[in-house]
C-alpha positions in Angstrom: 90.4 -129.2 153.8 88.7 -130.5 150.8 86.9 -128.6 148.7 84.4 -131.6 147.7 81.4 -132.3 149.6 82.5 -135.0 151.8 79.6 -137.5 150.6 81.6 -140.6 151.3 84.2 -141.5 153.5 87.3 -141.3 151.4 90.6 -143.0 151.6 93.7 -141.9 152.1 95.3 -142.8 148.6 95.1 -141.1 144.8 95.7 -142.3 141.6 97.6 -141.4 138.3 96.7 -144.5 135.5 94.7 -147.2 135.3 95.3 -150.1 132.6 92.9 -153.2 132.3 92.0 -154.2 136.2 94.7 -152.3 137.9 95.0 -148.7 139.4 98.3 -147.0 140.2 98.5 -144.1 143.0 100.1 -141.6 142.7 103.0 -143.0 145.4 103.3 -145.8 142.7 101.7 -148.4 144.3 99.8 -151.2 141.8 96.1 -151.8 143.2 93.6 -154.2 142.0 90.5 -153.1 141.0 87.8 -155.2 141.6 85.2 -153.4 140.3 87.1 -152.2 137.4 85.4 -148.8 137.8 82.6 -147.6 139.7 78.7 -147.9 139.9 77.4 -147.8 136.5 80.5 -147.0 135.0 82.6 -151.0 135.3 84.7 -151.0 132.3 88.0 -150.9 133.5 90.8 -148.6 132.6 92.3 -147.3 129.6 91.0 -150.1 126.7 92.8 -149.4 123.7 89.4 -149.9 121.9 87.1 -147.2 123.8 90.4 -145.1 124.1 90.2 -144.9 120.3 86.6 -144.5 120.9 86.4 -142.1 122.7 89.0 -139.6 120.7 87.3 -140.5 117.6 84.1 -139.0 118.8 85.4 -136.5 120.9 86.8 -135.0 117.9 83.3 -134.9 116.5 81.1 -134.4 119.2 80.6 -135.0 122.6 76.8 -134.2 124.1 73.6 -133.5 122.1 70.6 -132.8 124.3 68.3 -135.4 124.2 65.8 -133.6 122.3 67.2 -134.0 119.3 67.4 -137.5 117.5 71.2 -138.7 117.8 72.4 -141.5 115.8 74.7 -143.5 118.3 72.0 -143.5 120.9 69.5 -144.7 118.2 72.3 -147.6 116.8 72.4 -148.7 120.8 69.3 -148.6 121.6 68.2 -151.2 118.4 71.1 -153.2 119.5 69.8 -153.4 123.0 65.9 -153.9 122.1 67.4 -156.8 119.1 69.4 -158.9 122.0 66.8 -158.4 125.0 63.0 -158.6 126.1 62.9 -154.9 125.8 60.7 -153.0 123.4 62.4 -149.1 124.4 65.6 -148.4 126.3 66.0 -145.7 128.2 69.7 -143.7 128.7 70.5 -142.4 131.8 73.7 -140.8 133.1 73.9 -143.3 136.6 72.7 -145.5 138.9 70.7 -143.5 141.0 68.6 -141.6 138.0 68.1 -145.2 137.0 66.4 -146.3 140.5 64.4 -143.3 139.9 63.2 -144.1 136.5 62.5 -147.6 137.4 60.2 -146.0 140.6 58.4 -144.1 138.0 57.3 -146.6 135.6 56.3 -149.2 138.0 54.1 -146.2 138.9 52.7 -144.5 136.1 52.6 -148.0 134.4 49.7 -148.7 137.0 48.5 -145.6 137.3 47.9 -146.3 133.6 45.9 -149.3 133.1 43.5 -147.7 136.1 45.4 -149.6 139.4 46.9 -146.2 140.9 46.3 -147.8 144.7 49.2 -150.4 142.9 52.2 -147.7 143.9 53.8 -149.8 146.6 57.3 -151.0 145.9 59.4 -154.0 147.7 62.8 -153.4 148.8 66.0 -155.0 150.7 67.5 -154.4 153.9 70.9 -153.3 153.8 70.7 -152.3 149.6 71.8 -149.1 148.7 69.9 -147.5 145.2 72.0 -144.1 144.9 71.8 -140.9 146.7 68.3 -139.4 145.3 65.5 -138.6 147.4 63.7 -141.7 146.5 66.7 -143.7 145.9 68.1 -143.5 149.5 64.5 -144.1 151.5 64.0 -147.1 149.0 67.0 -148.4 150.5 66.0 -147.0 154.2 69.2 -146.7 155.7 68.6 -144.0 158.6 72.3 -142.6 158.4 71.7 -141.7 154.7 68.7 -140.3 155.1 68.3 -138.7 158.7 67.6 -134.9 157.8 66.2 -135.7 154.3 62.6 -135.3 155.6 59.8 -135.6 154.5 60.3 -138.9 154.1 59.2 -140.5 150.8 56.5 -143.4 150.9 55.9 -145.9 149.1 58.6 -148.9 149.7 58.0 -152.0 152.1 60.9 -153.5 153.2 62.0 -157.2 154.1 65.3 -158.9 154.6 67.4 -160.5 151.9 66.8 -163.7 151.5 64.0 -164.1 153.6 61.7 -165.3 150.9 58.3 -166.1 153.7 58.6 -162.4 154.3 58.8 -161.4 150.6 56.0 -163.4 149.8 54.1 -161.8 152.7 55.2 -158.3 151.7 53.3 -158.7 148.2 50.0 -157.0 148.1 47.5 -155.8 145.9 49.2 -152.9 146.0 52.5 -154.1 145.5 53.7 -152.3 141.9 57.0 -153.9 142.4 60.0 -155.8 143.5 63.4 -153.6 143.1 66.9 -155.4 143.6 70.1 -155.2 142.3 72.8 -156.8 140.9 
């Protein structure tokens, strides 16, 4: 028996390397990778550039709390904000704490300008946002969140593609649409 908490349903198979697209298992066999990674981590396997990356700052240093100024993060972040609508970036460590970060500033960005009745957001059938409170009743999937109770309010949601029924889900309390790529 596993020792990990069996959060998903796992497959029978393990592997040993990963170069470019393609896994190996540990029986040998050669998979492709279609996502070339997982989640918010796509960047494939083993890239002699972030391989070199990642020793060179590994010998240096690996993780400053954010509450000290860090120069890397800084460097990105201008990068981001120079190439994109953005004015601030925000650094999060996955998906989920993403979907939550996005919850809250639709929020408190109404809350703000003095609309706090504007806290409803729109979501998907059938999406999945992460495995956070708020991340897995935005999605609403009752097998993820049956015994997760209270549940947490908030999101309206309408089918995919059904544009009549997203257009009939806005409101004036409507805060915002979440989707993913």
């Amino acid at each position: 028996m596993s020792s990990v908490l069996g959060t998903y349903k796992r497959r029978e198979v393990s592997f040993s390397e990963g170069k470019g697209t393609y896994l190996t298992s540990t029986t040998g066999e050669k998979y492709l990778d279609f996502v070339s990674g997982i989640a918010v981590n796509s960047l494939g396997h083993c890239h002699p550039h972030l391989v070199e990356t990642i020793k060179k700052q590994s010998e240096k240093l690996w993780h400053v709390s954010n509450a000290f100024t860090i120069p890397e993060q800084e460097k990105l972040a201008k990068r981001l904000t120079d190439n994109t609508f953005a004015d601030f970036v925000i650094f999060v460590n996955s998906g989920a704490e993403a979907t939550e970060t996005s919850i809250k500033v639709a929020r408190k960005y109404f809350f703000e300008i003095g609309q706090p009745e504007r806290n409803r957001i729109i979501t998907f059938e059938g999406a999945f946002h992460g495995r956070t409170l708020a991340a897995l009743f935005a999605a609403n999937n009752k097998e993820h969140t049956l015994g997760f109770g209270p549940k947490v309010d908030g999101f309206d949601q309408v089918p995919f593609g059904d544009h009549a029924a997203l257009k009939k889900a806005i409101t004036k309390n409507t805060a915002a649409i979440m989707l993913e790529t």
